[in-house]
C-alpha positions as CSV (number, residue, x, y, z in Angstrom):
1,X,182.4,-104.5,-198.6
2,X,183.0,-100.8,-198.0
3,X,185.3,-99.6,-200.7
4,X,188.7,-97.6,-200.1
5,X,187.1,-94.2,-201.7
6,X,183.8,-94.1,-199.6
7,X,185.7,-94.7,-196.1
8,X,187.9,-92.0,-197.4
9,X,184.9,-89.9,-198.1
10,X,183.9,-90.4,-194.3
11,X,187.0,-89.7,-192.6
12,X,187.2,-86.5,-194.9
13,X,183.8,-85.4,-193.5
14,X,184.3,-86.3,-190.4
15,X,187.4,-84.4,-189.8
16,X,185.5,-81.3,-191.6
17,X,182.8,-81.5,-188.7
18,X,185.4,-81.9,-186.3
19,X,187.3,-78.2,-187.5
20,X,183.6,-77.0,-187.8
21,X,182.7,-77.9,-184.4
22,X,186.1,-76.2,-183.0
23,X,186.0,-73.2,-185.3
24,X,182.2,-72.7,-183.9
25,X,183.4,-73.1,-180.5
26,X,186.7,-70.7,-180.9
27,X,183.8,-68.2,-182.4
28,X,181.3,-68.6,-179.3
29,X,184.1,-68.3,-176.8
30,X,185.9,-65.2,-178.5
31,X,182.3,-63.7,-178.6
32,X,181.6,-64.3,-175.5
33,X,184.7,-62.8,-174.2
34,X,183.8,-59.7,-176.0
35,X,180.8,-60.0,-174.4
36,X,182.2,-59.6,-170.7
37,X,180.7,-63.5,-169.4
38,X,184.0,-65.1,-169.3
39,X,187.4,-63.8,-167.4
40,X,189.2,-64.3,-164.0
41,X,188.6,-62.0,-161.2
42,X,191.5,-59.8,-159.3
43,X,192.0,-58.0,-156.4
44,X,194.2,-54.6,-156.9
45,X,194.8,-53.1,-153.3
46,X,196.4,-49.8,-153.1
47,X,199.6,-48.9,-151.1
48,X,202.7,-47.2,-151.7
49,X,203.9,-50.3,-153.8
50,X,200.6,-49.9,-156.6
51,X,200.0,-46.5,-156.3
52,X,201.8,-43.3,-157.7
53,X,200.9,-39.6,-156.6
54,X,200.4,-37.6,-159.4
55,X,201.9,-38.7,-162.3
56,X,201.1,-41.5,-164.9
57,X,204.6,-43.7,-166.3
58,X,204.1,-45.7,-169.7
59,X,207.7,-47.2,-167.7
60,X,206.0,-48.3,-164.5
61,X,206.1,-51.6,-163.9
62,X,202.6,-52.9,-164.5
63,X,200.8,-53.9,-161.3
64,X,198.6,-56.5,-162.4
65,X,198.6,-58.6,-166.0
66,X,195.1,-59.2,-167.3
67,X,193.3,-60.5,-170.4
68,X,190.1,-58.6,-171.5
69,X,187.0,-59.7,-170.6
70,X,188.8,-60.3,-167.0
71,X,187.5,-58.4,-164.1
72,X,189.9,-56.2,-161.3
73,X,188.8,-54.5,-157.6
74,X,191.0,-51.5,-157.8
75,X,191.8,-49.9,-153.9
76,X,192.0,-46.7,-154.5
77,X,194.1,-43.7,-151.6
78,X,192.7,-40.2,-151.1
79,X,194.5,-37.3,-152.3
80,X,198.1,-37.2,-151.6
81,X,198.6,-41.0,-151.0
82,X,196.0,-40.9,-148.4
83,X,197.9,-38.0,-146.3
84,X,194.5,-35.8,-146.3
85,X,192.3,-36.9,-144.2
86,X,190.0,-35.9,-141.2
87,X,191.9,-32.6,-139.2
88,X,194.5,-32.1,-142.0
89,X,194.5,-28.3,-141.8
90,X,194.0,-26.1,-145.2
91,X,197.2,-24.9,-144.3
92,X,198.8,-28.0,-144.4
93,X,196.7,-29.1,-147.4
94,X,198.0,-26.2,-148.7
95,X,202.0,-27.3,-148.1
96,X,200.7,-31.0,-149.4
97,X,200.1,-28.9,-153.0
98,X,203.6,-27.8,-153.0
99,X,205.2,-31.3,-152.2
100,X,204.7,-32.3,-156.3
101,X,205.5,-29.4,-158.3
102,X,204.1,-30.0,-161.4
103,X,201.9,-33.3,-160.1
104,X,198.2,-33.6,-159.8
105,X,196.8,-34.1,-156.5
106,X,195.6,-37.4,-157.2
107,X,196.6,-40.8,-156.0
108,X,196.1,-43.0,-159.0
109,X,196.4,-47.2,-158.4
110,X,197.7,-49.2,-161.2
111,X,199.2,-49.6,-164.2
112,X,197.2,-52.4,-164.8
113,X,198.4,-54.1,-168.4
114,X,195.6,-55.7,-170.7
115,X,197.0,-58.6,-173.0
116,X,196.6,-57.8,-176.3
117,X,195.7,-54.1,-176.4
118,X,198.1,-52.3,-178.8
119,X,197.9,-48.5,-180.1
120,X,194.9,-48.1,-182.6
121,X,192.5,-50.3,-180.6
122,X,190.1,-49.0,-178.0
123,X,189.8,-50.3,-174.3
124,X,186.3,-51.1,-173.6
125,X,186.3,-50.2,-169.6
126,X,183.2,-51.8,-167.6
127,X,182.4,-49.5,-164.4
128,X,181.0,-53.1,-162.7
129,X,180.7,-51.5,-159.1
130,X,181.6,-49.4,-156.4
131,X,182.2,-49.6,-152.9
132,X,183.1,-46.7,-151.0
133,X,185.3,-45.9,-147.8
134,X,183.4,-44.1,-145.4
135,X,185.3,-40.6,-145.3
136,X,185.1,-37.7,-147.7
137,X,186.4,-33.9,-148.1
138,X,185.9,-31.1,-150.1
139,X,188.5,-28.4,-150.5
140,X,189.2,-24.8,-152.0
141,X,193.1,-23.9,-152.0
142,X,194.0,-20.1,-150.8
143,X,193.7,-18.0,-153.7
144,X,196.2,-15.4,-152.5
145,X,198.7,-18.6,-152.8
146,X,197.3,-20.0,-155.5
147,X,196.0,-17.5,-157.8
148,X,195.2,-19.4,-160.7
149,X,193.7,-22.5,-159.3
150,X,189.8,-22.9,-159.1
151,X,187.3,-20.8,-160.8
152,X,187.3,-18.0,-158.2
153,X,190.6,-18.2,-156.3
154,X,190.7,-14.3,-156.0
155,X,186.9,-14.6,-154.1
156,X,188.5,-17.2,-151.6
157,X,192.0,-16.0,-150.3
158,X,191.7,-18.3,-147.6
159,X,190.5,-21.5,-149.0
160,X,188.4,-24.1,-147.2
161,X,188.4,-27.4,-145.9
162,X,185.4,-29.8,-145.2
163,X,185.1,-33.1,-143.9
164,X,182.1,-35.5,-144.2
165,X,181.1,-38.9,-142.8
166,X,179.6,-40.7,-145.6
167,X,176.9,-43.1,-144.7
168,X,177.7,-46.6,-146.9
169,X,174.0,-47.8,-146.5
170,X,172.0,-45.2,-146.4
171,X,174.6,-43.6,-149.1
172,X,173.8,-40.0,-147.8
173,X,176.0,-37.3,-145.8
174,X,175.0,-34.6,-144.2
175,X,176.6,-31.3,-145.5
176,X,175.4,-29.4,-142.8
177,X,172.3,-29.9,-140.4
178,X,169.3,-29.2,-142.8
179,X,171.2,-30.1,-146.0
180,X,171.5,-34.0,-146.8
181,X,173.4,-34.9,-150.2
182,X,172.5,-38.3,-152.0
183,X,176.0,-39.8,-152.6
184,X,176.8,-40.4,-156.4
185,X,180.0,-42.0,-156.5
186,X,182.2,-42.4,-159.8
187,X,186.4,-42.2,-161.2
188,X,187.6,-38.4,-160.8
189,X,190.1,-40.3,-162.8
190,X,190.2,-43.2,-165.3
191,X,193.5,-43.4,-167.4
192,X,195.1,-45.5,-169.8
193,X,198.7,-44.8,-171.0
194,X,199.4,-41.3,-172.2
195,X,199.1,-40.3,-175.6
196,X,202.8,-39.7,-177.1
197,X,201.5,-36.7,-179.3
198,X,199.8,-35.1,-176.9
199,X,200.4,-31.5,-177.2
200,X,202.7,-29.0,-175.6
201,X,200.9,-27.3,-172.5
202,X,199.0,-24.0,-173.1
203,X,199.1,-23.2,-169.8
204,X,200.1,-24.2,-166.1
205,X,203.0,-26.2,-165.6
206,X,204.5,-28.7,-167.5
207,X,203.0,-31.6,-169.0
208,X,205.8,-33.8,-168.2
209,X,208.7,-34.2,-165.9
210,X,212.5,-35.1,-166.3
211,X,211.4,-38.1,-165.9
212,X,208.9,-38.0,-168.9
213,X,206.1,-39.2,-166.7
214,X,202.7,-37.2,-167.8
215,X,201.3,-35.5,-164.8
216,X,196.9,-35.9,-163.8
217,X,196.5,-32.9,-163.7
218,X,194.6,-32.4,-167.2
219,X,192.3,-34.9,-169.3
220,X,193.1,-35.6,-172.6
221,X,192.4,-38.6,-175.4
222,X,193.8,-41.1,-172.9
223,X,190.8,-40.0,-170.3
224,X,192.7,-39.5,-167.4
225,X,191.5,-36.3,-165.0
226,X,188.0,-36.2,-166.8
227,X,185.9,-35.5,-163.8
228,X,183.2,-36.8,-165.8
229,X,180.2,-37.5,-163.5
230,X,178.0,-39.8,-165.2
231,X,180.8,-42.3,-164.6
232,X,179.1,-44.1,-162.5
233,X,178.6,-47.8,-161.4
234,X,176.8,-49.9,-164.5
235,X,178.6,-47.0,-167.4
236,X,181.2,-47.8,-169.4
237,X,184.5,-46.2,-170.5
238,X,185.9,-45.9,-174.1
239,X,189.5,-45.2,-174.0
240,X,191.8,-45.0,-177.2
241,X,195.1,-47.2,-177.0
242,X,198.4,-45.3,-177.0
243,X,200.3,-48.1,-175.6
244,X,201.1,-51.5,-175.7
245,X,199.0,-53.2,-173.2
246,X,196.8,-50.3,-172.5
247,X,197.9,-49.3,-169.4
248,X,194.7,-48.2,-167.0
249,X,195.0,-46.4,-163.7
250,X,192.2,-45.0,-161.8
251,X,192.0,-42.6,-158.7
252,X,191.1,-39.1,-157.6
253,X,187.5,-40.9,-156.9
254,X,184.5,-39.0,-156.2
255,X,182.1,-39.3,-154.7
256,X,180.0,-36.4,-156.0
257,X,180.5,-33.5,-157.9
258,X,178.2,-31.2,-160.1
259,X,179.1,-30.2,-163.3
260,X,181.9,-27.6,-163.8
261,X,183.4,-28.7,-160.1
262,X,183.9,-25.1,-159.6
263,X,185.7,-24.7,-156.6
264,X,188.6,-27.2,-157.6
265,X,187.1,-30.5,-155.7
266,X,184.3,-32.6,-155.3
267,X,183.1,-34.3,-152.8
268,X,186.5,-36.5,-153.0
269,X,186.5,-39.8,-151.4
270,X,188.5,-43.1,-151.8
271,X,187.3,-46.5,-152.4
272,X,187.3,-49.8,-151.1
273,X,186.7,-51.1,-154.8
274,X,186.0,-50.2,-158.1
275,X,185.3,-53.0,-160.1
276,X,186.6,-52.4,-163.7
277,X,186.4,-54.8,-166.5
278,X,188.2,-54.1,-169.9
279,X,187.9,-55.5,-173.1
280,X,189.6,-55.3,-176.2
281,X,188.1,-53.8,-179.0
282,X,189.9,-54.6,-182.4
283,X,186.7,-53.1,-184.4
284,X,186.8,-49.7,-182.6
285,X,189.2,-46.8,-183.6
286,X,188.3,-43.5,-181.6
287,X,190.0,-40.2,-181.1
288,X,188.7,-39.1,-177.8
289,X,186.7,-40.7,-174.9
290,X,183.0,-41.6,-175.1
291,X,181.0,-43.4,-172.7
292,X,178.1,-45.4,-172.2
293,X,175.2,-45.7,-169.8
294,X,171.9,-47.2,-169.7
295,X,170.3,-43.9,-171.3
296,X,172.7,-42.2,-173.0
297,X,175.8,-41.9,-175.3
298,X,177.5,-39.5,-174.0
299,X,181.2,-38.3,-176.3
300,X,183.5,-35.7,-174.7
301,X,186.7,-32.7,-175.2
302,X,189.0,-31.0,-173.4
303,X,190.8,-28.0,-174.5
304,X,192.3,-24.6,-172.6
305,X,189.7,-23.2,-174.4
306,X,186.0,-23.9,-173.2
307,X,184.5,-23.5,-176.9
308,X,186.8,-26.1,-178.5
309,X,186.5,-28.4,-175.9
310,X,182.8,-28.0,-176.5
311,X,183.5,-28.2,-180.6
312,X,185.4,-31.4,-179.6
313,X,182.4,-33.0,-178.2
314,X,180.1,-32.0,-180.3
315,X,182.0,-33.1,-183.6
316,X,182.4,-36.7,-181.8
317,X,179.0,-36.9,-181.4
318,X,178.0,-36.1,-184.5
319,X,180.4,-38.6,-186.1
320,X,178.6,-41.3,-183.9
321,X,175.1,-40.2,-185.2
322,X,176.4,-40.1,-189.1
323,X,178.1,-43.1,-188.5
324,X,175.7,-45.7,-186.4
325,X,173.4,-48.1,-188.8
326,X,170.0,-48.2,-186.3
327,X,169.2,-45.5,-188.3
328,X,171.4,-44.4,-191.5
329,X,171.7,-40.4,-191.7
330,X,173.3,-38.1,-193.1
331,X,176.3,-35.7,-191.4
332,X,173.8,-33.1,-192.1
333,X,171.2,-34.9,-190.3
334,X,173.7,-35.5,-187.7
335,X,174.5,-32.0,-186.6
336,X,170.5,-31.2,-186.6
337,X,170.2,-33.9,-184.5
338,X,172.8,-32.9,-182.2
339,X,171.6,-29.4,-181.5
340,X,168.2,-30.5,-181.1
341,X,168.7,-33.3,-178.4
342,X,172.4,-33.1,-177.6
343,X,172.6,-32.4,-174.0
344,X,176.6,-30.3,-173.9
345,X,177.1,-30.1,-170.3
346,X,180.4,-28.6,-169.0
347,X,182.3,-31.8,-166.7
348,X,185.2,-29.2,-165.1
349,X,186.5,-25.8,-165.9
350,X,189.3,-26.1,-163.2
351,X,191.6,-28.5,-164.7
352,X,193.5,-26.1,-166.9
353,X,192.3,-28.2,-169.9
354,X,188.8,-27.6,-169.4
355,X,186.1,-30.0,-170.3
356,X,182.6,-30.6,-172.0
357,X,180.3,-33.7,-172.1
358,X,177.8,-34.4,-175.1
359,X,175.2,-36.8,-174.1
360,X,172.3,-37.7,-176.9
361,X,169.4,-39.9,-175.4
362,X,168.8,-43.5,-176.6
363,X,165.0,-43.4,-176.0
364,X,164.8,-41.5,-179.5
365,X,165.7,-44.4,-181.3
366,X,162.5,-46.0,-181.7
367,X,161.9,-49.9,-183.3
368,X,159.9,-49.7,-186.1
């Protein structure tokens, strides 16, 4: 006979394999989550509906409801809501530019709202893939209208206009016969919800309308008009929280641009899809953006002032370097390290908040 106390003993061990066995699996699935293998998939098209020109509302109505680790196809518009396209005059560009006094250019698509996302967190934004639409334009805006806009407005009284056919499989355009451009395509524009302390503007026009909407016209800890260009398909995005569920919009896509983006555009383009997938990151508390690519770290600023937008970026990367445990090191250490292989490249100078890009090489962290 089995007695009373051992059957207990085996019921109590039983039901301790059974909560190890669940805790094990709640720990493999919340890790794989974090991980990016599990989620649904969503399609996000963009139309007057999911798309705003200019402005970014913590009070829009969320477009889509996702969980992280979940994966979305944004649609994004061109410029405007999709009103400049092939044999829009510079002129009429031109008018376009009045039409939002105080807006950026941009057509963003979204909110999207990530469960679970609240302020001190960081969003984890996966650049999965992009597929292009098959038109593109560069443009400079009259300088004798628009004096302050673009590096050398006074140089170009008349602004420009110039439209390209962008090849989807070859992913070339011609510029001009003899000069081909290798097409490069990433997020102008990659936004969560706006931060609530963000400071007054230094200059240009307001930050905000009477609607308190926060216009795209400059970057700032919530991303937003970054013009970043290593953005691109396989990178990933980190984005401190400001709101309750995040809040990410994406638009003014590019798709190429060198550094600085001098004349005011790149080669701006729209997309058929941008495949972003977010994650929440409890164990990640950031100030200002950083990204992620195959090679490189890569920690930005933005300021009205080019120097501390580059003191911005440097100080971020540094605190990455004196912080990371592959190889312990001092602050000290840090800042050597930084000005010996910190690459500071200057994203845009043309979005009144100008903006600098500190990228530090993995390849110099060697296994031992």
């Amino acid at each position: 006979m089995i007695s009373a106390q051992r059957v207990m003993t085996v019921v109590m061990m039983l039901a301790m394999a059974v909560q190890l066995s669940a805790a094990q699996e709640k720990t493999a699935s919340e890790k794989a989550a974090a991980q990016g293998t599990t989620g649904k998939h969503y399609v996000l098209p963009a139309n007057a509906e999911t798309a705003q020109w200019g402005w970014l509302d913590p009070a829009e109505k969320p477009k889509l409801v996702v969980n992280s680790g979940d994966t979305v196809a944004v649609e994004t518009l061109p410029h405007a809501m999709g009103q400049i396209k092939p044999g829009v005059s510079i002129d009429e560009i031109a008018k376009l530019r009045l039409e939002n006094p105080g807006g950026g250019p941009h057509s963003v698509t979204g909110p999207i709202y990530v469960t679970g996302a609240e302020p001190g967190d960081t969003l984890e934004i996966r650049i999965k893939k992009i597929v292009i639409k098959e038109d593109g334009f560069n443009f400079s805006l009259p300088g004798k209208q628009f004096p302050a806009v673009g590096l050398l407005p006074a140089e170009f009284p008349e602004g420009h206009v110039q439209y390209f056919k962008l090849d989807l499989k070859t992913m070339k355009t011609e510029f001009k016969p003899g000069i081909v451009l290798s097409l490069k395509p990433f997020p102008g524009t990659l936004a969560v919800g706006p931060d609530p302390n963000e400071p007054k503007e230094k200059a240009g026009p307001p930050i905000h309308d009477a609607k308190d909407r926060t216009s795209t016209l400059r970057p700032w800890r919530n991303g937003s008009n970054m013009d970043v260009n290593e953005l691109q398909e396989g990178s990933t995005l980190f984005l401190p929280v400001f709101v309750k569920g995040g809040l990410i919009w994406t638009g003014d896509s590019h798709c190429l641009q060198g550094n600085g983006e001098v004349n005011l555009t790149a080669l701006e383009c729209a997309y058929r899809a941008i495949e972003l997938q977010p994650i929440v990151r409890k164990d990640l508390h950031i100030e200002w953006p950083r990204a992620e690519t195959s090679t490189h770290w890569i920690f930005m600023g933005f300021d009205e002032d080019l120097n501390e937008a580059m003191k911005i970026a440097v100080r971020g990367t540094i605190d990455f370097l004196a912080e990371q445990k592959m190889v312990p090191m001092s602050r000290e250490e840090a800042y050597a390290l930084t000005s010996i292989v910190g690459d500071c490249r200057v994203s845009e100078v043309v979005d009144i908040r100008k903006g600098v890009h500190c990228m530090v090489p993995k390849s110099i962290f060697v296994k031992k």
